[in-house]
N, CA, C and O atoms as a GROMACS GRO file, in nm:
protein
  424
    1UNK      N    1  -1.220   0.249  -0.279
    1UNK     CA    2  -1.308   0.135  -0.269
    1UNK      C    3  -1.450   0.170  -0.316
    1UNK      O    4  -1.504   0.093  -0.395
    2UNK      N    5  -1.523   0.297  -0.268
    2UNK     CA    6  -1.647   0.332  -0.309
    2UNK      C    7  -1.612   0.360  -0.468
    2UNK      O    8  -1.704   0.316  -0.537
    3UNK      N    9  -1.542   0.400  -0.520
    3UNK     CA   10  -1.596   0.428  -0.694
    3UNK      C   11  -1.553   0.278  -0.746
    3UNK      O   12  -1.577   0.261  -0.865
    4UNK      N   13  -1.504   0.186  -0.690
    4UNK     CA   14  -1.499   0.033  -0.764
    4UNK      C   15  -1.653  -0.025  -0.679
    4UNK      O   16  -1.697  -0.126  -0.735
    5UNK      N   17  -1.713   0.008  -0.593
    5UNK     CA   18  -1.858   0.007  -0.556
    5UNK      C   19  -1.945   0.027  -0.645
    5UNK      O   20  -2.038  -0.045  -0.681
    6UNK      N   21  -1.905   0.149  -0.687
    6UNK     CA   22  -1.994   0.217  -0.775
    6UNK      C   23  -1.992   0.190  -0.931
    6UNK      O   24  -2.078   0.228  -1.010
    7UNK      N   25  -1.881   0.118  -0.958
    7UNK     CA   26  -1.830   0.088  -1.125
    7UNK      C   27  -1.922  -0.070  -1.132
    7UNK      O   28  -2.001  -0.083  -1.226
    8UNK      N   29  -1.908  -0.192  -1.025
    8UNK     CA   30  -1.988  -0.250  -1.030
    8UNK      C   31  -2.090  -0.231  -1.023
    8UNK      O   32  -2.140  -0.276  -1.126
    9UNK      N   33  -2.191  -0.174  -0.939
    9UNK     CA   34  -2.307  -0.117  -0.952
    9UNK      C   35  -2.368  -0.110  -1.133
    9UNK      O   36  -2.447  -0.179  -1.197
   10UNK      N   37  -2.285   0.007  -1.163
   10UNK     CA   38  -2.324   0.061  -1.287
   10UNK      C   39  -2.340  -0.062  -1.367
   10UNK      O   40  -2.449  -0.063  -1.425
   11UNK      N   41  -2.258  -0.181  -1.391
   11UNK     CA   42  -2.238  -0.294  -1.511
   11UNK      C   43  -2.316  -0.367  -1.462
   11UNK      O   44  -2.345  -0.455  -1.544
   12UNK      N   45  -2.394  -0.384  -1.323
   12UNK     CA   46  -2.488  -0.516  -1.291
   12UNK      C   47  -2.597  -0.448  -1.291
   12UNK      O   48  -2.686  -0.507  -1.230
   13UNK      N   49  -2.649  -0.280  -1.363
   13UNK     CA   50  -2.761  -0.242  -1.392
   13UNK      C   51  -2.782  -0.270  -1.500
   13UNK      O   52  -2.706  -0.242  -1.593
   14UNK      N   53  -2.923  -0.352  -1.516
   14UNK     CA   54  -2.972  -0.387  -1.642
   14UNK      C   55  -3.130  -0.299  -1.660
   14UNK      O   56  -3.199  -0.317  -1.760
   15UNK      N   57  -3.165  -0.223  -1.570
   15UNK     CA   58  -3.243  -0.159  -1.574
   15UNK      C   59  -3.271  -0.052  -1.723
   15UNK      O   60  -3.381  -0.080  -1.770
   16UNK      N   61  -3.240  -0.003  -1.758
   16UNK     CA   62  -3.211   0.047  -1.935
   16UNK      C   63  -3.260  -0.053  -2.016
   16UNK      O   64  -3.293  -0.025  -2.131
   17UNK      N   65  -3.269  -0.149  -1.980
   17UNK     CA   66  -3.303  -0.254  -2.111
   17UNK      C   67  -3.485  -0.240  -2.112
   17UNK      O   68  -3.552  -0.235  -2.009
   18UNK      N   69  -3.549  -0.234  -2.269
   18UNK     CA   70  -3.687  -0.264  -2.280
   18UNK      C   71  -3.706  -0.412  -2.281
   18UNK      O   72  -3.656  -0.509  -2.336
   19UNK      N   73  -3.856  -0.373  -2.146
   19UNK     CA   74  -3.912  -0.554  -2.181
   19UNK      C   75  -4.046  -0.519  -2.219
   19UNK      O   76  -4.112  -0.418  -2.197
   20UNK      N   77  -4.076  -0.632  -2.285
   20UNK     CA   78  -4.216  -0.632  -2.333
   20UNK      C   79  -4.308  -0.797  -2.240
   20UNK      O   80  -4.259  -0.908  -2.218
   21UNK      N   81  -4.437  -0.750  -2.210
   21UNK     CA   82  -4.493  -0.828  -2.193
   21UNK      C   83  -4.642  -0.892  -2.277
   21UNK      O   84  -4.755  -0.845  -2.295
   22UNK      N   85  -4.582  -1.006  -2.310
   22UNK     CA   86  -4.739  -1.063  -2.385
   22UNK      C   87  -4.829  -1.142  -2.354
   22UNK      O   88  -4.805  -1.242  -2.285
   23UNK      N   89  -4.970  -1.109  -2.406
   23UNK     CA   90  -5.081  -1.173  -2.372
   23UNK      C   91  -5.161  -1.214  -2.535
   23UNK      O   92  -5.153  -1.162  -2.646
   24UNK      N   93  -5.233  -1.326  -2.480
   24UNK     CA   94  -5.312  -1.394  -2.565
   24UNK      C   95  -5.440  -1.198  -2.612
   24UNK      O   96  -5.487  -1.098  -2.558
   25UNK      N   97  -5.431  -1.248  -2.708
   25UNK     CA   98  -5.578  -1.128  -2.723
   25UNK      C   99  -5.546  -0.962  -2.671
   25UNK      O  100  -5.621  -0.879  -2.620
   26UNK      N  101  -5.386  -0.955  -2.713
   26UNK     CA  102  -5.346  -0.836  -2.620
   26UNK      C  103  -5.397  -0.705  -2.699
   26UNK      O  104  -5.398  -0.702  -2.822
   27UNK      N  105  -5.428  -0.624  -2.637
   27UNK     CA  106  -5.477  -0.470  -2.670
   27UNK      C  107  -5.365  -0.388  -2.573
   27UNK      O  108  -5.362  -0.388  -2.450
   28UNK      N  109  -5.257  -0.307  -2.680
   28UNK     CA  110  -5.194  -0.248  -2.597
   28UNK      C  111  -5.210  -0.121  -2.565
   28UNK      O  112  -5.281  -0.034  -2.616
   29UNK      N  113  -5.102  -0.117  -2.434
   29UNK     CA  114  -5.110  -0.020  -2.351
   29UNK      C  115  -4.999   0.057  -2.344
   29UNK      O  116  -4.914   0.007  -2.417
   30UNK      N  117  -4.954   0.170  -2.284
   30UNK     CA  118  -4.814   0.211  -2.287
   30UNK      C  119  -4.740   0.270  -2.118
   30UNK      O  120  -4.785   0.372  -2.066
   31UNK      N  121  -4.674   0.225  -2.079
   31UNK     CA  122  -4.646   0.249  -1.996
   31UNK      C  123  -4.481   0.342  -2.001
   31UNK      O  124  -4.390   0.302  -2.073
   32UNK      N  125  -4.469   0.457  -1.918
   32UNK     CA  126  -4.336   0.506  -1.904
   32UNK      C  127  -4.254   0.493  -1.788
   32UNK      O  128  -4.280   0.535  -1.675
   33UNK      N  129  -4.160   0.434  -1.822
   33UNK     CA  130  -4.058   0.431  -1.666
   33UNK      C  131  -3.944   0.556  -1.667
   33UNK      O  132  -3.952   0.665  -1.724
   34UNK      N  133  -3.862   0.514  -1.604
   34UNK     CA  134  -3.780   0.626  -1.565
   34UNK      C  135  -3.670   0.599  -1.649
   34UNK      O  136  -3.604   0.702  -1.657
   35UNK      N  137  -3.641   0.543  -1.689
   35UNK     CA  138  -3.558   0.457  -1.851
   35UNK      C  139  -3.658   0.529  -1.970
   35UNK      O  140  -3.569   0.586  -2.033
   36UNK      N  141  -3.750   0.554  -2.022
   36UNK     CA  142  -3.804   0.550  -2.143
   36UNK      C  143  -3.939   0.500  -2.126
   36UNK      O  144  -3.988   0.462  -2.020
   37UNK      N  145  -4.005   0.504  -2.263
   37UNK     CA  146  -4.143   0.430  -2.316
   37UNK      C  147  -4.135   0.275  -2.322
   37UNK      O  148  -4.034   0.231  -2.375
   38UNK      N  149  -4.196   0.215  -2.291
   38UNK     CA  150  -4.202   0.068  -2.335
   38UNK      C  151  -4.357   0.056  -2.388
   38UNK      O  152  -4.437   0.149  -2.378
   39UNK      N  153  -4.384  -0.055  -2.441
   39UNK     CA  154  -4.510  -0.074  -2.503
   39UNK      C  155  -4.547  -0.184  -2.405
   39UNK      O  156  -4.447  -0.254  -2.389
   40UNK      N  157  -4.690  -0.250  -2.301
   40UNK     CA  158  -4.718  -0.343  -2.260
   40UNK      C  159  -4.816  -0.382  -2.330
   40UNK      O  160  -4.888  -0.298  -2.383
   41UNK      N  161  -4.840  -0.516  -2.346
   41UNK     CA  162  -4.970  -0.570  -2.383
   41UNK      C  163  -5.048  -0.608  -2.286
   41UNK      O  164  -4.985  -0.641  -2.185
   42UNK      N  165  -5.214  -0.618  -2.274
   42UNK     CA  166  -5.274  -0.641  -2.155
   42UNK      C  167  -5.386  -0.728  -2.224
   42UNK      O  168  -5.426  -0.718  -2.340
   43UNK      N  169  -5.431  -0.818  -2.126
   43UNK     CA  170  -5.513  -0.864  -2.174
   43UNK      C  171  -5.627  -0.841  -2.204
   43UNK      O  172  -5.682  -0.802  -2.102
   44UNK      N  173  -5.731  -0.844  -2.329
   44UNK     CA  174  -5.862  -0.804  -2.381
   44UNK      C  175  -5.969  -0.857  -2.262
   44UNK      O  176  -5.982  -0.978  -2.246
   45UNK      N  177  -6.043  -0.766  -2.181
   45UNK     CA  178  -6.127  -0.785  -2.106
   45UNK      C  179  -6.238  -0.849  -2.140
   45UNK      O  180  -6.291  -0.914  -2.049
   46UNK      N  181  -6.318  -0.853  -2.296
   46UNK     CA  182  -6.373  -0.910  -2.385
   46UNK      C  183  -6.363  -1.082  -2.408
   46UNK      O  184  -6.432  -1.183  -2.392
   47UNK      N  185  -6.251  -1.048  -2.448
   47UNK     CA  186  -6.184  -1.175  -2.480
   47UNK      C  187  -6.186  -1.286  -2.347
   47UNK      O  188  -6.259  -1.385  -2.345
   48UNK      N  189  -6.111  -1.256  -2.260
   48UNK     CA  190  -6.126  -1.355  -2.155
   48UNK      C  191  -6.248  -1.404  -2.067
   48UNK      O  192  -6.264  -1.516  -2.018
   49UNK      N  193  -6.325  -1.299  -2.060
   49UNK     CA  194  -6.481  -1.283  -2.009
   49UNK      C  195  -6.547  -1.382  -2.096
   49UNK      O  196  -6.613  -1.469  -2.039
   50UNK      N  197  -6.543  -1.383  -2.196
   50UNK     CA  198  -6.601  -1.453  -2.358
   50UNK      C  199  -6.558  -1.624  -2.286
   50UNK      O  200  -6.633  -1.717  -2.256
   51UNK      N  201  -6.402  -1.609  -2.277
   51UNK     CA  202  -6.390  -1.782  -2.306
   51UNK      C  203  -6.387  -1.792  -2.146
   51UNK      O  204  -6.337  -1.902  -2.119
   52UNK      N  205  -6.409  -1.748  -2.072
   52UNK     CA  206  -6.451  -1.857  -1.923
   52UNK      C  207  -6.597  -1.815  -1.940
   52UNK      O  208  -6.632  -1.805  -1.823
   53UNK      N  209  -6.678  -1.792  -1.999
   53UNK     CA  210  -6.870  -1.808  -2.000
   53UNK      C  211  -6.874  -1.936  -2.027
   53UNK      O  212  -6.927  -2.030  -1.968
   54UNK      N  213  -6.749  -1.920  -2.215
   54UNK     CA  214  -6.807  -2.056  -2.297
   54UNK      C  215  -6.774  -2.164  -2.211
   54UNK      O  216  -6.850  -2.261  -2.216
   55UNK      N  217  -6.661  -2.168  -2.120
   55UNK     CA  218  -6.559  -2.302  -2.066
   55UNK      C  219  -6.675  -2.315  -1.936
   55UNK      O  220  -6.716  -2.426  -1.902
   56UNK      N  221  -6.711  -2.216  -1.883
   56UNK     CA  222  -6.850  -2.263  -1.767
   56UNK      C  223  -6.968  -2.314  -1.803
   56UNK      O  224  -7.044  -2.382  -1.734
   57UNK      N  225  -6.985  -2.268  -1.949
   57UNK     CA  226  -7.183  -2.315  -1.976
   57UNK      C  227  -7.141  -2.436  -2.044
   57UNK      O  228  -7.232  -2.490  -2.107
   58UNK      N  229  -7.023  -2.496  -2.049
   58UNK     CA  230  -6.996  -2.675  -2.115
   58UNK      C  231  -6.989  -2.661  -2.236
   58UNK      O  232  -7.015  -2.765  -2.296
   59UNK      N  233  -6.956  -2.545  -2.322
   59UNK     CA  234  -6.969  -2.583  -2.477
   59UNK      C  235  -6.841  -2.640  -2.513
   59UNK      O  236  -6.745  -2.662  -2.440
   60UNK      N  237  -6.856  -2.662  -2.641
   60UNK     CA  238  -6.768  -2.754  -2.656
   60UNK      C  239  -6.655  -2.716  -2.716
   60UNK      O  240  -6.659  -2.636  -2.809
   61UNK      N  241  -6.508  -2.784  -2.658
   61UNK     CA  242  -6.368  -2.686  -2.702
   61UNK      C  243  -6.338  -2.678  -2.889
   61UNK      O  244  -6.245  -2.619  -2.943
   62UNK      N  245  -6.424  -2.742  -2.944
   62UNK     CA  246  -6.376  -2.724  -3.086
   62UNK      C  247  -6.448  -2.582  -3.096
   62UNK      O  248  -6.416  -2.505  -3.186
   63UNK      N  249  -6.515  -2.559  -3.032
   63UNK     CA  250  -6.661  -2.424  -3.078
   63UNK      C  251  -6.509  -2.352  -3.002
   63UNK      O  252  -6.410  -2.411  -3.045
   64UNK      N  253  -6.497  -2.312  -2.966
   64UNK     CA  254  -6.416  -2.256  -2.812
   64UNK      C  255  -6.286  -2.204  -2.912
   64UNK      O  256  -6.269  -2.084  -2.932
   65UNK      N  257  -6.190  -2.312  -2.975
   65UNK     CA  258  -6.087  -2.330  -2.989
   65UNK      C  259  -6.108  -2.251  -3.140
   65UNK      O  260  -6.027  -2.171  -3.185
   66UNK      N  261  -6.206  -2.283  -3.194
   66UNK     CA  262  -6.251  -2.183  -3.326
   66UNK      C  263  -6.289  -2.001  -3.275
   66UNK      O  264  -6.250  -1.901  -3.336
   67UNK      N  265  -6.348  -2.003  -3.188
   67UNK     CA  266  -6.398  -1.866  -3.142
   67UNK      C  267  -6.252  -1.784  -3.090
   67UNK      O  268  -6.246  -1.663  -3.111
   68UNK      N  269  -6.190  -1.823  -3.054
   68UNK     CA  270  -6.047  -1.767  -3.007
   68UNK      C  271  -5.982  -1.722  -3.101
   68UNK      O  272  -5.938  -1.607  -3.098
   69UNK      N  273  -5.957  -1.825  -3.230
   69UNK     CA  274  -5.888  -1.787  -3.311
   69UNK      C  275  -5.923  -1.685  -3.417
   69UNK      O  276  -5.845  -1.603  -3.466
   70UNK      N  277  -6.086  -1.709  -3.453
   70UNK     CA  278  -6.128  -1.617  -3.539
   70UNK      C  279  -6.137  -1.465  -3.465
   70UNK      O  280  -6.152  -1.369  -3.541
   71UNK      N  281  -6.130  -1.443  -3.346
   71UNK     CA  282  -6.175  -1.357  -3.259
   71UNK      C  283  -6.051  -1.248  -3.256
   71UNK      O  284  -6.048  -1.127  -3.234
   72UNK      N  285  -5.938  -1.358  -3.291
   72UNK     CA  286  -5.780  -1.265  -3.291
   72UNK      C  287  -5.783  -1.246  -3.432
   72UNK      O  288  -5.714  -1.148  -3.459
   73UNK      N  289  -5.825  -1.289  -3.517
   73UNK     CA  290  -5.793  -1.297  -3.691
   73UNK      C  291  -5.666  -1.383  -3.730
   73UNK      O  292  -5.584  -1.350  -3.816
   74UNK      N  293  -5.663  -1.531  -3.630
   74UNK     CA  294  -5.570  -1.619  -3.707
   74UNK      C  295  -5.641  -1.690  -3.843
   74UNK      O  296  -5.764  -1.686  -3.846
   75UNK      N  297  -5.579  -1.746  -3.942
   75UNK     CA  298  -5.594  -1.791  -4.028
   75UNK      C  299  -5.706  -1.946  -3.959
   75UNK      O  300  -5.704  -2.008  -3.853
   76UNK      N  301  -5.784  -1.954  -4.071
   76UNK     CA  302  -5.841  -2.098  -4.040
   76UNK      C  303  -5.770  -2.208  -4.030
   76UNK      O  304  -5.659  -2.203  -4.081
   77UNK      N  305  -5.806  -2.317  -3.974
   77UNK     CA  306  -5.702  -2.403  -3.973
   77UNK      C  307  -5.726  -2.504  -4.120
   77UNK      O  308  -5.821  -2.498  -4.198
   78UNK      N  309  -5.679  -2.541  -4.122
   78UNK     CA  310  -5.670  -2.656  -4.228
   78UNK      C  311  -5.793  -2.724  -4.270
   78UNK      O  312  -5.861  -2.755  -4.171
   79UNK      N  313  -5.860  -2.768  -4.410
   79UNK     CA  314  -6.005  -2.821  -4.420
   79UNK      C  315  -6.025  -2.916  -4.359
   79UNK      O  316  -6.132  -2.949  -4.308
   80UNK      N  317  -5.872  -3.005  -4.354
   80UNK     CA  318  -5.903  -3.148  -4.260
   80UNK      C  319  -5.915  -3.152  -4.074
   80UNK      O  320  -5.942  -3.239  -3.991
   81UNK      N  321  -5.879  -3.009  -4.071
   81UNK     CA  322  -5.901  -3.035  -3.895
   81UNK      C  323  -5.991  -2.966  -3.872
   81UNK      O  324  -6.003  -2.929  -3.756
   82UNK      N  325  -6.091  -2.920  -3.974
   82UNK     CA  326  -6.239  -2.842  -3.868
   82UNK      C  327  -6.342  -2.955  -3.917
   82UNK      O  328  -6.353  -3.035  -4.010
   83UNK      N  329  -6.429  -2.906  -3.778
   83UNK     CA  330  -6.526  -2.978  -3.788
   83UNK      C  331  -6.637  -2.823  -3.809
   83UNK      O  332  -6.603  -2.724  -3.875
   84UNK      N  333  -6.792  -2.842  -3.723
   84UNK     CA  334  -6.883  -2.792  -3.750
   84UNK      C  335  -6.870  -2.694  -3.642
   84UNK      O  336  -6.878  -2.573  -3.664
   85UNK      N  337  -6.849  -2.750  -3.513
   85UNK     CA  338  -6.795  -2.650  -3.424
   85UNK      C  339  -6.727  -2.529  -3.417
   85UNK      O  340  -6.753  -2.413  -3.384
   86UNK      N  341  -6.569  -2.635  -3.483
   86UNK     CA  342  -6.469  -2.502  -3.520
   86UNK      C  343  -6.495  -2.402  -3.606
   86UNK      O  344  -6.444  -2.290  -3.593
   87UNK      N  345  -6.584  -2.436  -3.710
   87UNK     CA  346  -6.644  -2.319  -3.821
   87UNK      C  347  -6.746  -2.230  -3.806
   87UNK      O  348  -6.761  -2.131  -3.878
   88UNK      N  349  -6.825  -2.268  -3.704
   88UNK     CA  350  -6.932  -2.191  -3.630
   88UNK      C  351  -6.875  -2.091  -3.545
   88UNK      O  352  -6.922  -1.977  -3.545
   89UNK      N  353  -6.751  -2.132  -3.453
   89UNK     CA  354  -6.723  -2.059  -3.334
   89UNK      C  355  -6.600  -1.968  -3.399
   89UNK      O  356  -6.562  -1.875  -3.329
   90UNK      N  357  -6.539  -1.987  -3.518
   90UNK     CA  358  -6.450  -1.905  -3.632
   90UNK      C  359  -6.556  -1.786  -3.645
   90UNK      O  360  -6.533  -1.674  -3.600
   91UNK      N  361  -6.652  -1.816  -3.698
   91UNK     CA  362  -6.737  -1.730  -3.774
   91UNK      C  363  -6.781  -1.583  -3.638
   91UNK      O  364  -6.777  -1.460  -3.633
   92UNK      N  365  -6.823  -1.712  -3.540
   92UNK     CA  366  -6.884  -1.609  -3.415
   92UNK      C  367  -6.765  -1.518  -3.360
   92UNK      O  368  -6.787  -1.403  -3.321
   93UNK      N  369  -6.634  -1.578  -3.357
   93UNK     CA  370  -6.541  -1.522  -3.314
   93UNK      C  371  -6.472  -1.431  -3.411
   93UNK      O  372  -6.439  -1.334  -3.342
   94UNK      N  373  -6.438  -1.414  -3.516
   94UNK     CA  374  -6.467  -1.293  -3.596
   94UNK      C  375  -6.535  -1.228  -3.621
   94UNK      O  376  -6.498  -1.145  -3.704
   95UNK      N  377  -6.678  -1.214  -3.571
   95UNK     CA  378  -6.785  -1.105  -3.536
   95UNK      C  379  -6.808  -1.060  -3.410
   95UNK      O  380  -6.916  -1.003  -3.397
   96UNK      N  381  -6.730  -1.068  -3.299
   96UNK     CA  382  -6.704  -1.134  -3.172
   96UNK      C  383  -6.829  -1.120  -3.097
   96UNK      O  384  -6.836  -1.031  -3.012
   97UNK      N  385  -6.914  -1.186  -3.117
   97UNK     CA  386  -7.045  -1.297  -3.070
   97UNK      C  387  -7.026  -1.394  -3.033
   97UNK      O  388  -6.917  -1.448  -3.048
   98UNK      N  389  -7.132  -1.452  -2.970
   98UNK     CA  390  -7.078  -1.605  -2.926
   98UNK      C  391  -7.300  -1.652  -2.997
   98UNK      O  392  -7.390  -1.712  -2.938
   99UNK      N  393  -7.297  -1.609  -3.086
   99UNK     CA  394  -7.471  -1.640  -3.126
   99UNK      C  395  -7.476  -1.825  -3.143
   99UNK      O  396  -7.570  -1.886  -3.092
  100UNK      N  397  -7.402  -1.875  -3.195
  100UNK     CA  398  -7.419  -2.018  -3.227
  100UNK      C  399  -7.371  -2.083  -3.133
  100UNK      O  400  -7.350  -2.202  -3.157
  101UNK      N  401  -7.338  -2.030  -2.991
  101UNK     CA  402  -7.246  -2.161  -2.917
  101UNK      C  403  -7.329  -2.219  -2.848
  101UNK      O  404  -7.277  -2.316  -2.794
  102UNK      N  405  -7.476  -2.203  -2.812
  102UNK     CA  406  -7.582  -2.288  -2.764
  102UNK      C  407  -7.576  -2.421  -2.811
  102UNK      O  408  -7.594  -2.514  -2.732
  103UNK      N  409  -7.550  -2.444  -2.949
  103UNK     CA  410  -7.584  -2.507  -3.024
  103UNK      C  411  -7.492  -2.607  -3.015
  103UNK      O  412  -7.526  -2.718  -3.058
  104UNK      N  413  -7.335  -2.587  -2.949
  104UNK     CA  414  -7.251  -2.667  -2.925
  104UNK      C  415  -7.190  -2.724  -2.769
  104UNK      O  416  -7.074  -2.744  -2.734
  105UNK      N  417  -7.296  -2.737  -2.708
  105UNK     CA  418  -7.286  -2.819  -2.562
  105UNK      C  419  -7.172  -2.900  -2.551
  105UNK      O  420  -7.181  -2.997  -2.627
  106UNK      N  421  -7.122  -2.900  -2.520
  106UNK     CA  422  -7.031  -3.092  -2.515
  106UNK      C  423  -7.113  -3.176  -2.442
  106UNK      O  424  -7.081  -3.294  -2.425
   0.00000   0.00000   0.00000
């Protein structure tokens, strides 16, 4: 009875398997278990500090929604969906500054 204990045991361990965890703005990290290496992602301390200032001092989410993206190095969005905001807070967020977001209050 104990080694058919033990045969289930073994097939309902999924422990061996790699997981990965992701974050917005991730800077990774590496963690080792008792299985192997896995890679974690964690979130950029920068990064999140950055967008709850902008989301507390009221600026405005196009500035916001541009600064995020340029800040990771996504592609711009499309000529027809930026405004002045989104191209300001692109610019700041690929230099990762926030110098122009005064300028965009909501």
């Amino acid at each position: 009875m104990s080694a058919i204990i033990s045969r289930i045991t073994k097939l309902a361990d999924f422990s061996h398997f790699m997981f990965y965890k992701f974050n917005v703005a991730g800077a990774t990290a590496n963690d080792v278990t008792k299985h192997g290496h896995y890679q974690e992602l964690t979130m950029n301390q920068e990064y999140y500090d950055t967008v709850v200032k902008l989301e507390k001092d009221g600026i405005d989410p196009e500035y916001i929604q541009g600064w995020q993206g340029g800040y990771v190095c996504n592609p711009e969005r499309e000529e027809q969906r930026t405004n002045d905001a989104y191209k300001a807070g692109f610019e700041d967020g690929s230099e990762h500054n926030t110098d122009s977001a005064s300028k965009f209050k909501a």
